[in-house]
C-alpha positions as CSV (number, residue, x, y, z in Angstrom):
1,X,102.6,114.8,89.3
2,X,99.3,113.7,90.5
3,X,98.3,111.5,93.3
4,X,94.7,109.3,93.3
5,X,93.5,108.5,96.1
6,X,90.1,106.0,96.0
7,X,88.6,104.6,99.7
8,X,86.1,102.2,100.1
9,X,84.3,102.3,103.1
10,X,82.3,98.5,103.4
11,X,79.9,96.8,105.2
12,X,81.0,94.5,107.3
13,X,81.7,91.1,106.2
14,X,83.3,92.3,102.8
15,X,87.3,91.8,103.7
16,X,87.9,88.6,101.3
17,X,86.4,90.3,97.9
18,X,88.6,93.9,99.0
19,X,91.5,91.4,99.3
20,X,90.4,89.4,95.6
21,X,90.1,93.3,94.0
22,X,93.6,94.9,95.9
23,X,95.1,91.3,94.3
24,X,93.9,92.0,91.1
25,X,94.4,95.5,90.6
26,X,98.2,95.3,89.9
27,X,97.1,94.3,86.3
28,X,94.7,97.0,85.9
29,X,97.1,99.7,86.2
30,X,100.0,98.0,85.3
31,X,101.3,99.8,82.0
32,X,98.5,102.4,81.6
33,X,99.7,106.0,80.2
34,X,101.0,107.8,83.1
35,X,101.1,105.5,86.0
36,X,104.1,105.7,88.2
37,X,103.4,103.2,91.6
38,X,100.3,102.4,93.9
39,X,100.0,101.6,97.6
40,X,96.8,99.5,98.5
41,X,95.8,100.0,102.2
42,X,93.1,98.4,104.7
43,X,91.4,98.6,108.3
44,X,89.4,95.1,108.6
45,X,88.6,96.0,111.9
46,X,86.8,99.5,110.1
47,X,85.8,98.0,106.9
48,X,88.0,100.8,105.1
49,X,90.1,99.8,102.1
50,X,92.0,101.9,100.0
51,X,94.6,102.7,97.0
52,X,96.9,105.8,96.7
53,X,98.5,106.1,93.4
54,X,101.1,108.1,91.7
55,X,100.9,109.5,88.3
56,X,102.1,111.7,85.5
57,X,99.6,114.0,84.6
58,X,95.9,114.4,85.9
59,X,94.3,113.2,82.4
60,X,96.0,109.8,82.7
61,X,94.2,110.1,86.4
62,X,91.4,111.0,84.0
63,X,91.1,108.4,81.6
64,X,92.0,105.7,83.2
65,X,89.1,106.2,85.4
66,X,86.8,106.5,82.6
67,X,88.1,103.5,81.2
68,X,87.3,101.5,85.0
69,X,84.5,103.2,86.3
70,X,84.1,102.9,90.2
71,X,82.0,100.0,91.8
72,X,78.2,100.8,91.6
73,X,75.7,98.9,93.4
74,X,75.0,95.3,93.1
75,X,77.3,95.0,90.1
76,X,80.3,94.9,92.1
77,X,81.6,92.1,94.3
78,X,82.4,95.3,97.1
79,X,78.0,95.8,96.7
80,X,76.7,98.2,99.2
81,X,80.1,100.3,99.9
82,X,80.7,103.9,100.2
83,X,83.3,104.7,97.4
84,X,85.4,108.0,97.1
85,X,87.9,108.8,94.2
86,X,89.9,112.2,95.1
87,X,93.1,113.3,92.9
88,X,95.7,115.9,94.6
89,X,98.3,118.0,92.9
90,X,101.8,116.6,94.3
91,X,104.0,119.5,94.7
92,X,106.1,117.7,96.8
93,X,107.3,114.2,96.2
94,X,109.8,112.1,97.6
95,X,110.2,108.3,99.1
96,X,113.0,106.7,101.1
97,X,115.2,106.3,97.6
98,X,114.5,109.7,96.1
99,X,115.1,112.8,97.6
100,X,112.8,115.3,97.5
101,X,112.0,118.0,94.4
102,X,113.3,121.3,94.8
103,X,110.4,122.9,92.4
């Protein structure tokens, strides 16, 4: 399993379109190969926003960034943001319903 983590790190002033693009992300991962469940997180008061999410395999991290590339520039509604996309190797998962692997 594999864990993507993406921040954005804004300009101030920018919390309503983070909030319109957390709202809307739901359908952009929502049945894409390997996608298992996604936290969206945010400071207002640091202009940091965020999205950790769960998946299958690292190529489904993979494509399905290739196939939504990150915000560039004045093309995006988040213009002028620091973004950072990062995947991890879980070795260890586990949540409040599942215990945890004994790999």
């Amino acid at each position: 399993m594999y864990a993507s983590l993406e921040i954005f790190v804004g300009v101030p002033g920018i919390y309503d379109d983070a909030a319109k693009v957390a709202a809307n992300a739901p359908e952009r991962y929502k049945g894409k190969k390997g996608f298992k469940t996604a936290v969206f997180f945010s400071d207002k008061a640091r202009n940091e926003y965020g999205l950790l999410a769960i998946w299958d395999h690292k190529a489904d991290v993979e494509a399905f960034r290739k196939s939504f590339p990150p915000p560039k520039g004045s093309k995006s509604s988040l213009a002028g943001t620091f973004f950072e996309q990062r995947t991890f190797y879980v070795n260890n998962f586990f949540s409040a319903d599942k215990p945890a692997s004994k790999k």
